[in-house]
Steps between C-alpha positions, in 0.01 A plus 500: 500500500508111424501512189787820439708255742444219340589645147842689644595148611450350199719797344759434708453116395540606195857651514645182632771406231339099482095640444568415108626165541172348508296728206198334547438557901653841397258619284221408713657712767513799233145447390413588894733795542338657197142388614562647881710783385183595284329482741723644779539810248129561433356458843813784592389762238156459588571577865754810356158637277227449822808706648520791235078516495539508903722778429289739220174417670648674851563802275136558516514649151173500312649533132636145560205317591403361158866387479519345823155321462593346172877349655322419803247300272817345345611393792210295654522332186856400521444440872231235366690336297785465736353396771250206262822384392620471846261230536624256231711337731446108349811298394527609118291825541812647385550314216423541110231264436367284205161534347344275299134520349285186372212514314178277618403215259258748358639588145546790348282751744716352763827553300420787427429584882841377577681760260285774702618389819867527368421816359423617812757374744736652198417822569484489883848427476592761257262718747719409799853513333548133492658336173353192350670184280186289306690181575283292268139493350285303334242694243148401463349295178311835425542816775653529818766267659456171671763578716817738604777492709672847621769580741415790661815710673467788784533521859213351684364321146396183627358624850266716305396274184443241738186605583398443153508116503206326418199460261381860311195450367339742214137562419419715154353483186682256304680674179539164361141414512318619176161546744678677747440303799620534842774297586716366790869395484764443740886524516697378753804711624827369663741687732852357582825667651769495309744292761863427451670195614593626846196613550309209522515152645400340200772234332473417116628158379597599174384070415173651551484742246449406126587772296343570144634725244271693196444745328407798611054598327539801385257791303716417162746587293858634666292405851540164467760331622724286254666311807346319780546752769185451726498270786304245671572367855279213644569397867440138501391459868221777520382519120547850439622667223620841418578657168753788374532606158572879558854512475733457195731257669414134642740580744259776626192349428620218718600726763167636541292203500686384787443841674106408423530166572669586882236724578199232377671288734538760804116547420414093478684495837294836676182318368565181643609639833148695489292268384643269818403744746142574362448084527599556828271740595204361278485809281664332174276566141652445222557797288288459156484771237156585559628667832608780345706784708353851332237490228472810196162588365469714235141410396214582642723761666849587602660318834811381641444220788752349699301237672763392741465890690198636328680826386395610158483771250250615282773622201617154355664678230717657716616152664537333178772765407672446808383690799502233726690606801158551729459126446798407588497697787189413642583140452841553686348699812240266491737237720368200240857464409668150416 
C-alpha cells in the first residue's frame, strides 16, 4: 500500500490552492501522479481479474476451461511484466530516455550497420507503445547513417533501453563488397535520461556554452531549411558537443540540445564517480570499442550474443526488427546493473 498512499498524498498536494505557483516543481509532481496512478490502477485490475478467474474456476464448469486457460495465460503474462517492472527501481528508471547511435570508423558497412540498429530500436518502441522524436542525424557518404540522435518517450524508457548501451557488433556478408566477403562492423549505442533541471545536481554556466547556428541538411527540395534553425552547443570545460536540427524553430532546437547536453553531463558525472570506485578497488579497464556488449551474426549462421550474460537467440531476424525484450530482461535480472 506504499505506493496507493503515497500517490493519495500527492493528490491531496495537489489541491492546495499555491501547487501552481511554481510550474516547474509542479509538473514534476504530475509526471509521478500519472506514473504511480498507472501503476496503482493496473496492479488493482489485475488483482480484480485473478479475482473474477478465482471466481469461474470454483464453478467447476468444464465448457469454460478453454476460456479460463487462455485469461489465465493472459494473466501470468501481465503478472510478468508487472512485477519486471517492479524492479527498475534506479534514479531515472522512470524517465524518457535519449538514444543515440554512432557508427564505428568503418565506412559504409558500418553506416550502414548503424541505420539497422536504429531501425530496430524504432520498432521496439513502436512495439512497446513508446513515441519517438529523431532529434538529429547525420547520413552516410553512401548508405546508412553515421550517427542518430532520438528521444525516446514512455514510462520506464530509459530503465529498459539502458541495457542497450555499448558496442553492437555485426558479422555478414558484406552487400557492399562486389566479392561478397564476410565482414565485421561495429556501432556504438548511447543511453541517457532525459533529466530536468530539478532533477539533477548538475549547474550550467551559460559562459561555458558556445552556441552555433546552421542550417538545418536536409534530403532536398521543400526539406531544406532556408533559415538557420539547427543548433550547436559546445561546453567549453568538458569538450562535448551536442547537435539539434529537428525542430523548425532555434528556439526549440536550442531547447533540446540543452536537454542533451544535461543528460551528457549527468552521464560524464555517473562515469567519473564509477570509474573512481573501480580505481579503488583495482578493477578499472578502460572501455575500448573492441569490447563489444552483444554481437549479431548472420553469416555462417544466425545468432544473437549478449556477451555480458551469455543469453542468445538463434532468430537474429527477429531481434533486428525489434524483439528485444528477453535481452533486456535477462540483462536486468542479471544484477550487472550500473
Amino acid at each position: 500500500m506504499g505506493k496507493q498512499n503515497q500517490l493519495s498524498q500527492l493528490e491531496k498536494d495537489i489541491e492546495h490552492p499555491d501547487f501552481w505557483n511554481d510550474s516547474t516543481s509542479a509538473q514534476k509532481v504530475m509526471k509521478t501522479v500519472s506514473n504511480l496512478r498507472d501503476e496503482v490502477e493496473g496492479w488493482s485490475r489485475l488483482r480484480q481479474q485473478v479475482r473474477d478467474l478465482t471466481d469461474l474456476a470454483g464453478l467447476d464448469d468444464e465448457s469454460l476451461r478453454a476460456d479460463l486457460e487462455t485469461e489465465i495465460k493472459k494473466v501470468e503474462s501481465e503478472l510478468e511484466k508487472r512485477s519486471f517492472a517492479a524492479m527498475l527501481s534506479g534514479p531515472f528508471d522512470h524517465d524518457d530516455a535519449i538514444l543515440a547511435i554512432h557508427a564505428g570508423a568503418g565506412g559504409t558497412d558500418y553506416q550502414d550497420w548503424a541505420e539497422m540498429l536504429q531501425r530496430m530500436y524504432l520498432r521496439w518502441i513502436e512495439s512497446r507503445g513508446f513515441t519517438a522524436e529523431i532529434l538529429d542525424m547525420t547520413p552516410g557518404e553512401e548508405a546508412g547513417i553515421k550517427s542518430v540522435t532520438v528521444a525516446v518517450s514512455g514510462q520506464y524508457a530509459f530503465g529498459y533501453l539502458r541495457s542497450e548501451k555499448g558496442v553492437h557488433r555485426l558479422v555478414r556478408l558484406s552487400p557492399f563488397d562486389a566479392a561478397h566477403r564476410r565482414h565485421t562492423s561495429f556501432a556504438l549505442v548511447e543511453v541517457l535520461p532525459q533529466v530536468t533541471m530539478d532533477e539533477v545536481d548538475i549547474e550550467i554556466n551559460p559562459g561555458d556554452i558556445k552556441m552555433d547556428v546552421f542550417r538545418s541538411s536536409g534530403a532536398g527540395g521543400q526539406n531544406v531549411q532556408k533559415n538557420a534553425t539547427a543548433v550547436r552547443l559546445t561546453h567549453i570545460p568538458t569538450g562535448i558537443v551536442v547537435t539539434c536540427q529537428n525542430e523548425r524553430s532555434q528556439t526549440q532546437n536550442r531547447e533540446f540540445a540543452m536537454r542533451i547536453l544535461r543528460a551528457r553531463l549527468v552521464e560524464l558525472k555517473r562515469a567519473e564517480r564509477e570509474e573512481e570506485r573501480a580505481v579503488l578497488r583495482g578493477e578499472y579497464t578502460k572501455a575500448e570499442w573492441g569490447s563489444q556488449i552483444r554481437s549479431y551474426v548472420l553469416h555462417p549462421y544466425q545468432m544473437v550474443k549478449d556477451h555480458r550474460t551469455d543469453f542468445q537467440v538463434g532468430n537474429a531476424q527477429s531481434v533486428l526488427d525489434g524483439d528485444l525484450d528477453a535481452f533486456m530482461e535477462d540483462y536486468l535480472k542479471s544484477g550487472d546493473v550500473k
